[in-house]
Each structure stands twice: as structure tokens, then as C-alpha cells.
N, C-alpha and C positions, 0 to 999 in steps of 0.2 A: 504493500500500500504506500502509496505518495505520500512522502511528509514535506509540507510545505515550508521553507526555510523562512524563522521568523528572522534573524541578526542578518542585517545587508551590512554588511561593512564598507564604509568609504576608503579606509585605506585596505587593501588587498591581503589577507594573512599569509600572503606568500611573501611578502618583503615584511610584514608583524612578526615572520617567526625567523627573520636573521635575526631580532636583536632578543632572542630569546636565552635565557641562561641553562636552562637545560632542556631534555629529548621530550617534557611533557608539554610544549610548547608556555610557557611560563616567563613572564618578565616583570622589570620592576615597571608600575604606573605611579607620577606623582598626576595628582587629584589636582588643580589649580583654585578651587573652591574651599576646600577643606586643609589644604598645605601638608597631604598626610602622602606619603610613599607608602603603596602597597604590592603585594604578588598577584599578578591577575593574571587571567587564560586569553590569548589572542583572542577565543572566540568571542568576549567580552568587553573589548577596548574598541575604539574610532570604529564605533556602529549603532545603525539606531534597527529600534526594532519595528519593522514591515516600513523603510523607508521608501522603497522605491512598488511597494507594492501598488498596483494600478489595477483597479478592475471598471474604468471609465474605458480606457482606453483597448483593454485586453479580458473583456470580461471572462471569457472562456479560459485563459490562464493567468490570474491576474502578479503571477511574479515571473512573468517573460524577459521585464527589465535586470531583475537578479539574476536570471540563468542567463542573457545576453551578457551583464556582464561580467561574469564568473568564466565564460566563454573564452572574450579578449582577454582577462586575466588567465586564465591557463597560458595561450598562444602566447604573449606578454614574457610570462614568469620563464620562458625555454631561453628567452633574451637575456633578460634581467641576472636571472642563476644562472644560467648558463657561460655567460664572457663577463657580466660589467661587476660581477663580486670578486675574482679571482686573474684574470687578463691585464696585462701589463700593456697589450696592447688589442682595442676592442677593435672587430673590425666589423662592419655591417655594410649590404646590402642597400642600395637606394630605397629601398621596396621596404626591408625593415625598419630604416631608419627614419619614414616617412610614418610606418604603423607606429614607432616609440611616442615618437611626437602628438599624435595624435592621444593616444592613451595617456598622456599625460596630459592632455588637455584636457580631455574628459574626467582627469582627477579632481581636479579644480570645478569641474560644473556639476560631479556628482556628490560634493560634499555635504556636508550636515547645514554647513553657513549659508550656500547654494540654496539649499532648501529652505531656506529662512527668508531669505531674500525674494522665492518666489511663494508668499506664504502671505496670511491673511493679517499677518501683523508689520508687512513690508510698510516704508513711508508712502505718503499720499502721491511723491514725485514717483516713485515706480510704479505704485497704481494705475497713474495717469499714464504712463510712461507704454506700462504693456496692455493696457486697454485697448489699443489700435489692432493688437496681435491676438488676444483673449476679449472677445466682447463680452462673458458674462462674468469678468471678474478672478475667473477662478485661475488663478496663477500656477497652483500646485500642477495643475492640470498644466497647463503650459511645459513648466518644468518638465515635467514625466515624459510628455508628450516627444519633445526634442530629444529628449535624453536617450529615448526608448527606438529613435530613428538614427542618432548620433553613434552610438553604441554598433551599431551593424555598417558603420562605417570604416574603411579603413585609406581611406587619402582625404586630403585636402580638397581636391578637386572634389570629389564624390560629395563632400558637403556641400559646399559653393554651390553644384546643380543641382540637390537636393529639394526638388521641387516644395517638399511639403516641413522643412525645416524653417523657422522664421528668419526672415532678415538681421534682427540683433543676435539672437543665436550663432548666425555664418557670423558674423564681425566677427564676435568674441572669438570663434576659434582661429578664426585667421590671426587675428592677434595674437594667438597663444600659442600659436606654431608657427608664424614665419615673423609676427612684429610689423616695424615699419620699415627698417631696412635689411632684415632678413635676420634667421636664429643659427645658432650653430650649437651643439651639444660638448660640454665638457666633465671631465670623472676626477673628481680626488679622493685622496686617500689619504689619511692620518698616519701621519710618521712617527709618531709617538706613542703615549701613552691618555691622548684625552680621546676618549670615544665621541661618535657623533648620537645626539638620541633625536628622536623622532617626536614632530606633534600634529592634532589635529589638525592643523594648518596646513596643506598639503596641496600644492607647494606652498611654500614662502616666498614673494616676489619681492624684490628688491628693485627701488627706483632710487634713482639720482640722477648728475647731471654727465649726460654723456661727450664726449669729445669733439662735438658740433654745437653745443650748448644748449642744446635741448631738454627738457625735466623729462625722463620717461623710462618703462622699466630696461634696467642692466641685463637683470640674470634671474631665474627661477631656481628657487633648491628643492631635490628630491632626495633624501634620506633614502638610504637601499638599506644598509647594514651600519653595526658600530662604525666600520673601518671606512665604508665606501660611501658617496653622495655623488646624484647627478647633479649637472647644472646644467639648462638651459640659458644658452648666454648670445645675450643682443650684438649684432653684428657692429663693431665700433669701441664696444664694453674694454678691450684690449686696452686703449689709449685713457681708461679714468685714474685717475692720481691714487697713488696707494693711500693717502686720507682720506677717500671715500668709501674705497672698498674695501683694506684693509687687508690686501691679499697683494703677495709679490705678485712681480710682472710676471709672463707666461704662464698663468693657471687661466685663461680666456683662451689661450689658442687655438687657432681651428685646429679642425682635424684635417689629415691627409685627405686630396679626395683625386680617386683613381679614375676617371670618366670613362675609360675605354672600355673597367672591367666594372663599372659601376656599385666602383666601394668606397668607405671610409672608414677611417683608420684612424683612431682616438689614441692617445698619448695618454694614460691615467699621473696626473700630476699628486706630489707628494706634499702637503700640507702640515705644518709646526703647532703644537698644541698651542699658539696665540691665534694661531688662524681658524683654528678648528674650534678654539674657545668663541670666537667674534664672531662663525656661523651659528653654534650653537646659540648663541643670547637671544640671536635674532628668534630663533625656531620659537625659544621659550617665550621671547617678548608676542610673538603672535600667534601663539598657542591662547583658545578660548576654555577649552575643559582639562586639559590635560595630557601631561607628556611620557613616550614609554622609553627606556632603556635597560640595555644589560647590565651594566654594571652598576649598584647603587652610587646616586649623584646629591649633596646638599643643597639643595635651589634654597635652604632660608640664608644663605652667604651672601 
């Protein structure tokens, strides 16, 4: 018999259980409400329960949205575990590297805060805002909607012509996969002894002034494991002053790209427990419920 899965998780337990401390999938969670560090089960952290559940849209199954995207997260996780935990040097596919991007946009639009935003307690300016798109209000439905077409996509393009996705919908991803002057993907890794941990906030974007003088986002952080974090990073982001970003020169640079055999080829850069301290602040400064890591950390310092 079918048991319908109540815990959608936003963030994926396939990158919950790298920063896990032992084989029962177990880590430490600090609580941001209560200031209390506790052991809790992946199955249990960054999820809500029957978030993405839809039965407007998919009355006949109404967790289509959970199994689509448990789906891209398997296909996802063969990427992720597979080269960018352990490879010194990542090399991907155009093909792949077009699906990462993507699935990490959707991480951003599927989150809990996401859901809040398109939600009956959003301000009056987004009411108005996505009225043109939802005539009778209902925003959640909006959400679900896109999320549940979005999800079965896997390029850029394929959104853009996506006939029955909304207009602010296609912006946003365009933004979140190529920007204004184009993204490129970057991997570091901690050289030392400060772990990276992980929060609700998934990603963390980071804005400042880029080397045209523009205000506008740098770079995205994705927590993979203690040791390892993606960046998605704005084409330009190279030339900002290490007092803004707080990271030596060469951790933005591109990656190789082979056009003949259509590959690319990342350089995993090696990060100093000041650099890995100054991403971490950020995680925890915009983290809303709470942050998880392997190794226990004192956040009342």
C-alpha cells in the first residue's frame, strides 16, 4: 500500500547526510529560536510537512510535486556525490552543467521562505504585484503551480518557452542561472580545521558592488558537505576588492571550458579557516530557523 510522504524537505537529505556524524544519518541542529544545539535525524530538519503537497493542481496525485522533485534530486545527487565532494578536478558536460544550474535555482524557489512569500500573509505590494498572474488571489497556488512545471525542466531554454510558466517566474530563473552578465560555477574546500555548516537559507546570495560599479549579486553559496561548498559566481565577481569579499584573488575563477568536447573543468580552490569563518557568518547571519552541522559549533560566541 502507498504511503504518502508527509516531510518534503527543501534542502535535499542527500547533501543533509554529508554533514552527518554518524551511519544513522544524525547531526548537530542549532535551533535559532531557542539558542539550544541538539541531535536530530535529516529526516527532520529544512522541511515542512505536506509542503509542496497540491491537490488543486494534481488532484489524482496530489504529491506529484514531491516525487518530481525527489526525481531531479536522485539525477542531481550522481553529480553532486559523485565528483564535486571528492575531485580535485570537477569536470562536467554542457548538458550537466546547464541541469546543476538549474536545480539550484529551483532550490531557492522551493524553499520554506519561497513559500511564504507566495502565501496569504505576503505584503499588499506582492498581492498586487501577482494579481495580474493569479486572478483569484491564491498565490500558494501560483507557487505550486510553476514549481510543479519548473521541476520537469531541465535547461534554460525549456523554461523561457514554457508556454504555461508565468513571466516573473522565467525572470527569476534567468537571473539565477545566467545573471546579467553571465554565471560561472566555482568549488572550495577548507584547508583547515573550520568546517562549513549548512542553513535554511539555501542558497545565501551575496550582493555588493561589482567591478563596473554596479550594486548587484557576486556569488551564491551552496553548502555540499563540512569540507566542500558550491559557488555560483557573477561573471566580473573576479575583479571585487578582497574588503568586500573577503576571499583571496583566484577562488572566482572560471572554469576551463573545452568547446570542441563540450566540457568544463573546475579547479576546486582551497580556503583558510578566516575564509571559511567569513562564509560561515554569513550562512548563520541568514539563516531564519536554524542551522545543521557535524561537528558541534558555539554560535553564543
Amino acid at each position: 500500500m502507498y504511503k504518502e510522504p508527509i516531510r518534503h524537505h527543501y534542502i535535499p537529505q542527500f547533501i543533509l547526510r554529508n554533514f552527518c556524524f554518524n551511519d544513522n544519518n544524525e547531526l548537530y541542529y542549532y535551533d535559532k529560536k531557542t539558542n539550544e544545539t541538539t541531535i536530530r535525524n535529516t529526516r527532520d530538519v529544512f522541511m515542512g510537512k505536506h509542503l509542496y503537497r497540491d491537490e488543486l493542481n494534481y488532484s489524482n496525485n496530489p504529491t506529484q510535486i514531491e516525487s518530481d522533485l525527489s526525481r531531479f534530486e536522485n539525477e542531481i545527487s550522481h553529480i553532486i556525490n559523485g565528483r564535486f565532494l571528492n575531485d580535485e578536478e570537477i569536470t562536467l558536460s554542457f548538458y550537466e552543467e546547464e541541469r546543476l544550474r538549474i536545480f539550484l535555482a529551483i532550490m531557492g524557489f522551493r524553499s520554506k521562505n519561497a513559500s511564504n512569500i507566495f502565501s496569504e500573509s505576503t505584503n499588499k505590494q506582492n498581492k498586487d504585484f501577482y494579481s495580474h498572474f493569479q486572478s483569484d488571489g491564491n498565490l500558494q497556488d501560483l507557487w505550486k503551480r510553476n514549481l510543479g512545471y519548473i521541476v520537469n525542466c531541465r535547461s534554460v531554454e525549456e523554461i523561457l518557452n514554457h508556454e504555461n510558466i508565468d513571466s516573473p517566474i522565467k525572470l527569476f530563473f534567468q537571473r539565477d542561472t545566467i545573471g546579467l552578465f553571465g554565471m560561472h560555477f566555482a568549488v572550495v574546500e577548507r584547508k583547515e580545521d573550520e568546517d562549513f555548516v549548512i542553513g535554511d537559507a539555501y542558497p545565501v546570495i551575496v550582493n555588493g558592488i561589482m567591478s563596473n560599479g554596479i550594486q548587484h549579486h557576486i556569488y551564491s553559496m551552496f553548502p555540499i558537505s563540512p569540507s566542500r561548498m558550491i559557488l555560483l559566481v557573477s561573471n566580473g565577481a573576479e575583479a571585487t576588492p578582497r574588503d568586500v569579499i573577503y576571499l583571496r584573488a583566484g577562488i572566482f575563477a572560471r572554469p576551463k571550458i573545452d568547446c570542441d568536447n563540450r566540457l568544463i573543468t573546475i579547479r576546486v580552490k582551497g580556503l583558510c579557516n578566516d575564509e571559511v569563518s567569513h562564509l560561515n557568518s554569513m550562512i548563520v547571519k541568514h539563516a531564519q530557523e536554524g542551522l545543521a552541522f557535524k561537528r558541534i559549533i558555539n554560535f553564543e560566541k
